[in-house]
N, C-alpha and C positions, 0 to 999 in steps of 0.2 A: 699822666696829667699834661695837658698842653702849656703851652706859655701862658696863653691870658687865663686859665684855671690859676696856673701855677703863681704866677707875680699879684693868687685866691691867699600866723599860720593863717593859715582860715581863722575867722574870727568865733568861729564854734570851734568845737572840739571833734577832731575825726575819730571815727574808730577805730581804738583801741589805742588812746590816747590821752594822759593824764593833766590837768590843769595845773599849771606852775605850784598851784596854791597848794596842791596835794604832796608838795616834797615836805619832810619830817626829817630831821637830824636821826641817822641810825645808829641802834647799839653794838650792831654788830655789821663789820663791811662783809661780803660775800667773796670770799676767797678766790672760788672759782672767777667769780670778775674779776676782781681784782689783777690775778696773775692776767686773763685778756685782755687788760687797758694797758696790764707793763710792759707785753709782747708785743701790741700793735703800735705801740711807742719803740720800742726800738728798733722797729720796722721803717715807719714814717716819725721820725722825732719829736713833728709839731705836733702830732696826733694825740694830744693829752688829755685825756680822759680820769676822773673823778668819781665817786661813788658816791649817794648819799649829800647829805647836808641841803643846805636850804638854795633854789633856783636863782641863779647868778642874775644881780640886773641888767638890763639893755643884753639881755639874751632871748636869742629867737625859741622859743617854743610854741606848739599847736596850744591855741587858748588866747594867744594873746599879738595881736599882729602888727603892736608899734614897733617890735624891733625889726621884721621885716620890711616893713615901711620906710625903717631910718636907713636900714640894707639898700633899700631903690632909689632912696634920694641920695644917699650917700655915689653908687657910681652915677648917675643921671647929672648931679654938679662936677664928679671929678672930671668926667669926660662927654662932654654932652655931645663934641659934635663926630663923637662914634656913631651914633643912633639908636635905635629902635630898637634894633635885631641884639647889638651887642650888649645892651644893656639888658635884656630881659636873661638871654645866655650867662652873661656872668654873676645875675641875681641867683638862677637857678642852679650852676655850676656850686658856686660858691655853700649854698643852703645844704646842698646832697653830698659835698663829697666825704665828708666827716664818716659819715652815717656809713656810707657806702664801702670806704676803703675798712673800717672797725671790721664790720660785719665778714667780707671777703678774707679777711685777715682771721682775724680768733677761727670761722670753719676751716680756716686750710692749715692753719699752721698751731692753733690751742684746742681743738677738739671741743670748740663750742658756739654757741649763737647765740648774742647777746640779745634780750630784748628791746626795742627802741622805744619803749612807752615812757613819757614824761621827760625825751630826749631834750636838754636844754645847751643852748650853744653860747658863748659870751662872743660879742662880737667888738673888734678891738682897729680903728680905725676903718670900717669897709671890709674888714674880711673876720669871720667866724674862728675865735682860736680857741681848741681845747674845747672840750665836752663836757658833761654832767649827767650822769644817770643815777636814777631812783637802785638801792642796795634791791637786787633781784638775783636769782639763782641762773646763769643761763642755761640755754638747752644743750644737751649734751646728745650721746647715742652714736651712729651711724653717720658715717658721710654723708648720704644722700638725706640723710633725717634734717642732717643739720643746715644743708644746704635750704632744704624745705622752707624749714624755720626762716633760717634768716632772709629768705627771699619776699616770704609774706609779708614781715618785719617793714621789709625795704618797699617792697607795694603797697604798702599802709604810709610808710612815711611818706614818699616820695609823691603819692596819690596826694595826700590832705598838704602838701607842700606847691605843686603843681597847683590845687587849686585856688590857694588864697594867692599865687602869683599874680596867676591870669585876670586877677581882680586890680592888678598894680601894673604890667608892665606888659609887652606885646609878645606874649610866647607861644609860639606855633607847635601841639601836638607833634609835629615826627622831629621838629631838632631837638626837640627836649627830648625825644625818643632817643635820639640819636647824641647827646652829648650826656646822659646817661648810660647809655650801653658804652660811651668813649672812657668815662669813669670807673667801671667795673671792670672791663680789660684794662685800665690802667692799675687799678687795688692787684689783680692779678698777676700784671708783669711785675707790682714789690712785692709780690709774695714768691715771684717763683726765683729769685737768687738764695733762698729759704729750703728749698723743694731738689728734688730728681722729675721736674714737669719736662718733657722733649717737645718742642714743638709743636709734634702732632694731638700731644697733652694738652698743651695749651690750646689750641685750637679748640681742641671736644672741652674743653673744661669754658673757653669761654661761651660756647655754643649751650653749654648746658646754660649754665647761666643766666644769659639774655633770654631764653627759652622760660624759665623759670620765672625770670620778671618781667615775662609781656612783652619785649622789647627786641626780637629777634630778628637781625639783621642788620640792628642799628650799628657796628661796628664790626671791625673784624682785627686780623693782623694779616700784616705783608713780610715775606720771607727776603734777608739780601745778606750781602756778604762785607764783613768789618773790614777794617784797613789792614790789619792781619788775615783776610781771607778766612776767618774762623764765619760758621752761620750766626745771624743774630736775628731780629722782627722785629718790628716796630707796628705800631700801631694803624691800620688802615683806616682813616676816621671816614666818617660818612655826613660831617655838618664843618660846616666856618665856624669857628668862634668869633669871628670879626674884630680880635683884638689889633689888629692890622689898621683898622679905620681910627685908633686912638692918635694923639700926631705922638706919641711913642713908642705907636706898635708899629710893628710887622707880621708878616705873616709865619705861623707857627714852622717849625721844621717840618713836618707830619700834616701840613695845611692840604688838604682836599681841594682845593684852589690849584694847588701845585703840581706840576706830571709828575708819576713815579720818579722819573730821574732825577729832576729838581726834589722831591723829598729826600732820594737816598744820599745824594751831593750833601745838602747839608746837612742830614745824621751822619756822615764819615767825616763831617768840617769839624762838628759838636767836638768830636769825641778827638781832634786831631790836638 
């Protein structure tokens, strides 16, 4: 996740997608979730997720688009003379990476794929904290099943999420492209200190991936060496976030603005 991620509907209903008003207190939570939301929390911490019970207020979900709304005005007042570009970036960053990092997470590391239908999010000064889903069984099976699943999942959400945007802020097709596929290979690098993923793993695993949700090429990883000379990667982004242009930003370590060198200088400053 980048820095300006990090310091992270449509006014119809999209397909395959439940209206706030359809959540119902459950009698019984689903197990199988349940252990997925306690693994993808101990993964990413703030990644908190809930089952069941009634849809949180001033929570973003497909149905209903005031909280999205309050999502755009909320960074558009905090920082307005970032612009155009970084305000729409960080509306969209912010909206997907919950969803995104869940889903990469429970397939690789809980033998499952949550569904995202009637996904509600609470949103807690300008940034999305903690989750809500409807009690459902997720998908289970096969690696490549589950990947399936939760890819379609993430192209449903992420589609009907893109579109009520584009209604509110200035968001260009390929950076969205491209600061989602920066998100998946980022759900990916927290999953693999979890794994035996080599490199070359990672690489086909994120390939498959972006492949899987339309989005291929929008990121990659670069290969260098720690301050112990052991191998590590980092993330090759392919868009600005533009959190640089905030008067408290700068430019990301990993900023695509910056030459290879200047990126791996300060991943080995990071990490000194």
């Amino acid at each position: 996740m980048t820095d300006g991620m990090r310091a992270f509907v449509e006014n119809a209903v999209g397909p395959g997608f439940a209206l706030a008003q359809a959540w119902r207190p459950p009698s019984v939570p689903n197990l199988d979730l349940a252990h997925a939301l306690r693994l993808a929390q101990r993964v990413i911490p703030s990644l908190r997720g809930e089952q069941g019970g009634v849809s949180p207020a001033n929570a973003l979900h497909l149905g209903d688009g005031a909280a999205l709304q309050g999502l755009c005005d909320h960074w558009a007042q905090a920082y307005p003379e970032a612009g155009a570009h970084y305000l729409a970036l960080r509306c969209w960053g912010l909206a997907i990476w919950q969803p995104i990092y869940l889903c990469v997470i429970a397939v690789h590391l809980d033998g499952s794929a949550p569904r995202l239908a009637g996904l509600a999010q609470p949103v807690k000064v300008g940034f999305p904290s903690g989750f809500h889903l409807p009690v459902h069984a997720p998908v289970g099976g096969t690696f490549a099943g589950r990947m399936e699943a939760a890819a379609a999942e993430l192209r449903a959400f992420c589609g009907a999420i893109r579109r009520a945007l584009k209604t509110r802020v200035a968001l260009h097709q390929r950076a969205a492209d491209r600061l989602q596929a920066e998100c998946v290979l980022g759900a990916l690098m927290a999953v693999r200190p979890h794994t035996s993923l080599s490199d070359a793993d990672m690489t086909a695993m994120g390939d498959a991936w972006l492949a899987a949700l339309g989005i291929a090429g929008g990121c990659g990883f670069f290969a260098y060496r720690a301050r112990d000379g052991t191998p590590a990667l980092a993330l090759d982004r392919k868009v600005c976030c533009h959190h640089f242009r905030r008067r408290d930003g700068e430019k990301c370590s990993t900023c695509p603005k910056l030459s290879l060198d200047a990126r791996i200088a300060r991943l080995l400053a990071e990490a000194s």
